[in-house]
C-alpha positions as a printed NumPy array, in Angstrom:
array([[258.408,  66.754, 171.962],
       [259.233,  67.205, 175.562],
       [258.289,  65.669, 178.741],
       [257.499,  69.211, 180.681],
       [253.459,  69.06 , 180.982],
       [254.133,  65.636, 182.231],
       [256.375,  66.515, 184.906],
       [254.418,  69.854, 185.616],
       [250.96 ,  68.019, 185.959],
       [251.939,  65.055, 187.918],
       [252.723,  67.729, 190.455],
       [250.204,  69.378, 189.987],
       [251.556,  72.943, 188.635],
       [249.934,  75.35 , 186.717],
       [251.888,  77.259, 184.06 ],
       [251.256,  80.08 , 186.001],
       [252.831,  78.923, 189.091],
       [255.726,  77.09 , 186.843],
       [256.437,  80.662, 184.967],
       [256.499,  82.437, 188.799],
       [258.934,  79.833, 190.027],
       [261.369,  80.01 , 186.832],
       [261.619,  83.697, 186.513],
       [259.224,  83.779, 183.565],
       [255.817,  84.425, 181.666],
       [252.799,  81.705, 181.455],
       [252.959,  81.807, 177.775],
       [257.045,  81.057, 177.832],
       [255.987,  78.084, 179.434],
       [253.598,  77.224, 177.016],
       [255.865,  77.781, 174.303],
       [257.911,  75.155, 175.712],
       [255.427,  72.827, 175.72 ],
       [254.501,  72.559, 172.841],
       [257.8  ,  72.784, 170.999],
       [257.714,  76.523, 169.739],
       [260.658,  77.945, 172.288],
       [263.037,  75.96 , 174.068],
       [264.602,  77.451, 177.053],
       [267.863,  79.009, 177.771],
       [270.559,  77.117, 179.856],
       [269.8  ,  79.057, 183.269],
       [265.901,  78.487, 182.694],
       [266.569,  74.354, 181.605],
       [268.718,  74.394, 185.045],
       [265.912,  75.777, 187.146],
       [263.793,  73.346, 185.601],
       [265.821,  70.576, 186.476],
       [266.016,  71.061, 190.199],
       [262.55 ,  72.044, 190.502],
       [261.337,  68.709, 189.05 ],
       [264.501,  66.67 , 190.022],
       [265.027,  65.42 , 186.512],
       [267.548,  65.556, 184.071],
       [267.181,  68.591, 181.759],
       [268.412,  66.197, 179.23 ],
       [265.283,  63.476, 179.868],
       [262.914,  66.697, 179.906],
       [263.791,  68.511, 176.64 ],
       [265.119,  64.97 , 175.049],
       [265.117,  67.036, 171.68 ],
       [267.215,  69.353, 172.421],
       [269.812,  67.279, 173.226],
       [269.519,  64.75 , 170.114],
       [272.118,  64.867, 167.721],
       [271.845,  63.466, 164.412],
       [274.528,  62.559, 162.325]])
């Protein structure tokens, strides 16, 4: 689905910690883990400079298009 518990883990970041540093709750984060939410722009920004990846090669899916 995504690569965020990948990137969170290697670095060794709880949820918890992740939520605190994006502005949002432990279970939002989980959400996005597993596929059920996907984040807002401002949210897949923060993201991307906290891990200093692409938001694109994080949330790969959400920026698939099929035709």
């Amino acid at each position: 689905m995504n690569k965020l518990k990948e990137l969170r883990e290697k670095r060794d970041i709880s949820q918890l910690k992740l939520a605190s540093i994006i502005g949002v709750s432990q279970k939002t984060v989980s959400a996005w883990e597993t596929g059920r939410r996907n984040p807002k722009p401002r949210e897949l920004q923060k993201l991307e400079d906290v891990f200093g990846v692409a938001k694109e090669d994080i949330f790969f899916n959400l920026f698939s298009y099929k035709m």
